[in-house]
N, C-alpha and C positions, 0 to 999 in steps of 0.2 A: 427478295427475302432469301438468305439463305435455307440450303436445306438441314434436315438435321444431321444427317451424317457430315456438316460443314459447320457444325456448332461447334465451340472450342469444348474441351473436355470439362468436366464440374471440376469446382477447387477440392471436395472431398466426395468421398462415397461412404453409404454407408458402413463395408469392409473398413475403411482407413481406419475407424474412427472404434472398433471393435477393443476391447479390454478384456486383457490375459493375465494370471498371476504373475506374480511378478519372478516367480522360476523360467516363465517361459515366454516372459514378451521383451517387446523389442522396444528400444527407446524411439521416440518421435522423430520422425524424417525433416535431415539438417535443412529442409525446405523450407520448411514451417519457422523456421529461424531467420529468415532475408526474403521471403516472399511479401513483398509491399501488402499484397492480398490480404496475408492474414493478420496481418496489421490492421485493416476495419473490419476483418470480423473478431478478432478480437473486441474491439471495440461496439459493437452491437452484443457479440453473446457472451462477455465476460465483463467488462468493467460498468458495459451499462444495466446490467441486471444483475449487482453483489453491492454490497454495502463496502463504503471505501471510507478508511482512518482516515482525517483532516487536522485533527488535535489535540490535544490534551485539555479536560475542561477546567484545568488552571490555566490557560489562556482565555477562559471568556469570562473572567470572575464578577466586571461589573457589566451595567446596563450601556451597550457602546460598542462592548470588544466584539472585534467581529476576528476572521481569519477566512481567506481563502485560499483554490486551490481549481486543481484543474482535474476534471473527474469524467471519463472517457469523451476526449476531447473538447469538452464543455466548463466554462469557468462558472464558477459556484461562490458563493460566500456563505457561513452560518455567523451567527450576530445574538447577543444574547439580548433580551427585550428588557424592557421597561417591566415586567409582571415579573421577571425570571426566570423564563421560559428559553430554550432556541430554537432559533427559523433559520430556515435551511431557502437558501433561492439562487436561481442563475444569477450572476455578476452580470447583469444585462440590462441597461435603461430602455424602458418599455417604447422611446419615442425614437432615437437611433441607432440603439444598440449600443452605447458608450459602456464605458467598466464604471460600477458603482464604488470599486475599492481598487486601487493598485496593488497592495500590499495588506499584509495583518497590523491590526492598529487598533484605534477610538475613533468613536464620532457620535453625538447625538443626534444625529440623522445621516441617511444613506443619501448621498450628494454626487450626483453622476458628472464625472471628472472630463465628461464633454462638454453637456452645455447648463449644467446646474439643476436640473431635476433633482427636485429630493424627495424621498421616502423616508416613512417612520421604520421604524424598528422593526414593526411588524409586519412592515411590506405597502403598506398604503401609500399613493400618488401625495403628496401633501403640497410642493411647492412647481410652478412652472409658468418659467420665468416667460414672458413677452407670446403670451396667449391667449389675449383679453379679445381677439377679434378673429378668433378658432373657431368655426360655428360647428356645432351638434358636437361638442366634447365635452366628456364626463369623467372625470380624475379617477370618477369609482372602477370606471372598465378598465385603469390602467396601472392597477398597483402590479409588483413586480411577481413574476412566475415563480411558487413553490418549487422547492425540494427539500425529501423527506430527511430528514434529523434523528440521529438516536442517540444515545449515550450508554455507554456500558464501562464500569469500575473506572470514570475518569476519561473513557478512549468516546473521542466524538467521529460521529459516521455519516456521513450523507449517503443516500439511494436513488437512482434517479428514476427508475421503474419505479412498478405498483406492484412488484410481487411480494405476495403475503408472508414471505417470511421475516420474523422478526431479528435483529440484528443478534441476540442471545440464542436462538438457533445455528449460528455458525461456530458458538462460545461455547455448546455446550459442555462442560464438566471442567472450565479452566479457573473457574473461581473455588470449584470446590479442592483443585487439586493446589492451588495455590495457598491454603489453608487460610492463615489469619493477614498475609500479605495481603492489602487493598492498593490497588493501583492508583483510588480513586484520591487518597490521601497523600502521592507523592505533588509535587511541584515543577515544573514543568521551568527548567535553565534554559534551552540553549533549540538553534535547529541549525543544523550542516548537511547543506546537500552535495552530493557527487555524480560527476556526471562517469559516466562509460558509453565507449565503442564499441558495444554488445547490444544483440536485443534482449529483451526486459529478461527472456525467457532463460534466459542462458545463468543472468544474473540468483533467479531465481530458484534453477537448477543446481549450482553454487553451494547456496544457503544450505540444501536440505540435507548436504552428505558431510562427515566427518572424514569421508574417506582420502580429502584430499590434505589433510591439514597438516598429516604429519612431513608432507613435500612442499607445500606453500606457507605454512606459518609455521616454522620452528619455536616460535618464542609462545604463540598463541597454545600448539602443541603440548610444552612444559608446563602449561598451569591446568592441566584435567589429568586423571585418570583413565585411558583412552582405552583400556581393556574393559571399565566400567560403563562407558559411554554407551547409550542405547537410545533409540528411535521408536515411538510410541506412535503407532497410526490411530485419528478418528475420525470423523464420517467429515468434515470440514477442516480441518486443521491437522496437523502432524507435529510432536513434540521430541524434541531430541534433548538429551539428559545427559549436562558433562560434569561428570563430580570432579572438586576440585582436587587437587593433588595437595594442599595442604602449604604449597609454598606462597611467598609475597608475590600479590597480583595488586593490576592498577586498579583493582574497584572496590580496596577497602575492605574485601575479607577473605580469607583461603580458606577455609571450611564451608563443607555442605553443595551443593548444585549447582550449577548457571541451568535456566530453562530456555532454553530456545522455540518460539512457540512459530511457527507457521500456517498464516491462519489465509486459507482459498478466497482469491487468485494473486493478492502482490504485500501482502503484511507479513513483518515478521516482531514480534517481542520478545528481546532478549533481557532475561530477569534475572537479577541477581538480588538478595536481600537488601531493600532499603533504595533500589533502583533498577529505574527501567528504560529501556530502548529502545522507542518505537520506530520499524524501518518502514516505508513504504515506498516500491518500485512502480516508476510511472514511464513509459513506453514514449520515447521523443519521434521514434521511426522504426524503419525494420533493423535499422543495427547499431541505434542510442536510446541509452535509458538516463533516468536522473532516479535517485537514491535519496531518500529525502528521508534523515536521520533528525530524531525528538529525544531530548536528553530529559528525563525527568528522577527525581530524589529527593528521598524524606529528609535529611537533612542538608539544607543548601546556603548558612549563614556561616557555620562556626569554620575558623580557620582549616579547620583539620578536612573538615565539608568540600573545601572550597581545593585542598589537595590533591584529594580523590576526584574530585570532577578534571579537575585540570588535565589528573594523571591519566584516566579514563579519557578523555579526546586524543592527549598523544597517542594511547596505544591505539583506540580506534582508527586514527588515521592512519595509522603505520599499518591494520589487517587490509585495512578497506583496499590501501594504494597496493598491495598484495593480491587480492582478490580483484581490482581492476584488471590488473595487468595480465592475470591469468586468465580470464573472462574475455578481453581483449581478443588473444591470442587465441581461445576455441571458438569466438565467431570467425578468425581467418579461417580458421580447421572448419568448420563446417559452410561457411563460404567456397570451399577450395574446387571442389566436386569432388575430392579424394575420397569423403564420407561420406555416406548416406542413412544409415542407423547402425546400432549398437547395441549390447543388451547390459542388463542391469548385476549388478553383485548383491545377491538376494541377503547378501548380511551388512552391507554398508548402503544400499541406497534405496532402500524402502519406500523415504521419504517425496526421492524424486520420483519413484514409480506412481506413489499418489497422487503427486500432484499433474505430473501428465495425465495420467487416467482422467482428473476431474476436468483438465482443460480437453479431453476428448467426449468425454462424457455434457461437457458444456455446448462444444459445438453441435453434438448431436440435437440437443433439445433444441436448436437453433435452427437445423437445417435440416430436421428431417423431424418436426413437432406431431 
């Protein structure tokens, strides 16, 4: 048995994990960015204890749709019922563990694409096939394992925890600040995901600053106001505010806002009137993410409709393949050993200062409860 001074050192200490204004702290050590390590604890004090976006609930409109997704390392399905209700459950056949769905789809029963097990809607064993000579088995002990289900203005969430908070505690004040905008009323076109050679964190660090836009999107640049642009901290989410500059943009209007919402630890909803952008950043390894973009808008029939969405994927893909490649390139940077932390520009990146605090302030309650 080793002795304790032959213990390897802890992954954090309580010091590490310490939060300072954002005048006088340091940004997160390039560690925490390629350390395999905190890649499961991420996944134990972050993705498995927060409510994570899966859809828009114009994706489950009849009795059937289901959609899944993969929710700190755990494959999930929610499925909306026969009553019209949704259930939320691991993608897991109770009997070998098969996947219940491959993909988002329809099905009148949840039918495990191993060996034929089916379940109702609501989770119950119902069918199984060549088990008439099974002794002491009871279908009731084997319906499939919950996970909890929310719904907020259309955005559907699974949790895999039991913590008592409810998914409009991490919301609060976005519906009021959105005024007569409902989310829950747009329709849900299209999903495109992207992968990058960054970890999740880098990606997400990214999102929360304007400060880099006017070096990597020039074209993105030209349609805000960037001396108006400002970053709104709250206790769960962070809001950056880019008024439009008034010229032709791909999403249909040049007056008034985009809202970019940030909502703790991998969502982002980027609003413009009459449409929304749901992102969600999900961790492949300590230096690959996928980006899994939700195109939704009130209007999605009429030609003119059908422009604007088009036009809106080209330019998205043109930020994103920009924002890759730059993301890319600061995981080599902080890969490199050259870097080890940084400090923040108390007037352009507020955003990311909160969001590390909350991912230090996570591990904390994690490892030192």
């Amino acid at each position: 048995m080793p002795r304790p001074s032959d213990a390897p050192p802890p992954l954090l200490t309580p010091q590490d994990l310490e939060v300072f204004p954002v005048e006088r702290a340091e940004t997160n050590p390039a560690r925490w960015y390629h350390d395999p390590a905190f890649l499961t604890l991420e996944r134990d004090a972050v993705f498995g204890r927060t409510w994570q976006h899966v859809a828009h609930a114009s994706q489950l409109r009849e009795p059937g749709d289901h959609v899944t997704a993969t929710v700190a390392g755990k494959p999930v399905i929610v499925v909306r019922a026969g009553g019209g209700g949704l259930h939320g459950f691991y993608n897991v056949c109770r009997h070998r563990g098969g996947p219940l769905a491959l993909r988002d789809g329809h099905a009148d029963v949840l039918k495990c694409r191993y060996h034929g097990w089916t379940y109702r809607l609501d989770g119950m064993l119902r069918g199984v096939p060549h088990f008439n000579r099974t002794e002491l088995f009871d279908k009731r002990d084997y319906g499939l394992v919950p996970v909890r289900a929310a719904v907020w203005q259309g955005l559907v969430f699974v949790r895999l925890d039991d913590g008592p908070e409810p998914v409009e505690t991490f919301l609060t004040g976005v519906a009021d600040r959105l005024g007569p905008t409902r989310l829950d009323a747009l329709r849900f076109t299209g999903r495109v995901d992207y992968e990058a050679r960054c970890n999740w964190k880098v990606y997400v660090d990214n999102y929360l600053e304007g400060y880099h836009v006017p070096h990597v999107h020039p074209e993105l640049y030209s349609l805000y106001d960037f001396q108006a642009y400002r970053t709104e901290i709250h206790d769960w989410y962070s809001l950056q505010v880019g008024p439009l500059s008034g010229k032709d943009t791909p999403y249909g209007v040049s007056q008034g806002e985009a809202l970019y919402y940030f909502v703790f630890p991998n969502m982002m909803l980027n609003i413009l009137p009459g449409r929304l952008q749901s992102n969600v950043v999900v961790p492949l390894g300590p230096d690959r993410c996928r980006i899994e973009f939700r195109y939704c808008y009130a209007d999605t029939d009429s030609d003119a409709a059908r422009r604007v969405i088009d036009d809106d994927a080209r330019f998205s893909d043109a930020v994103q393949a920009e924002d890759i490649e730059i993301c890319e390139r600061v995981q080599e940077g902080l890969e490199s050993g050259i870097y080890d932390r940084g400090r923040f520009s108390a007037d352009m990146e507020t955003g990311v200062h909160h969001f590390q605090s909350l991912l230090r302030q996570a591990f904390r309650r994690h490892l030192f409860p």
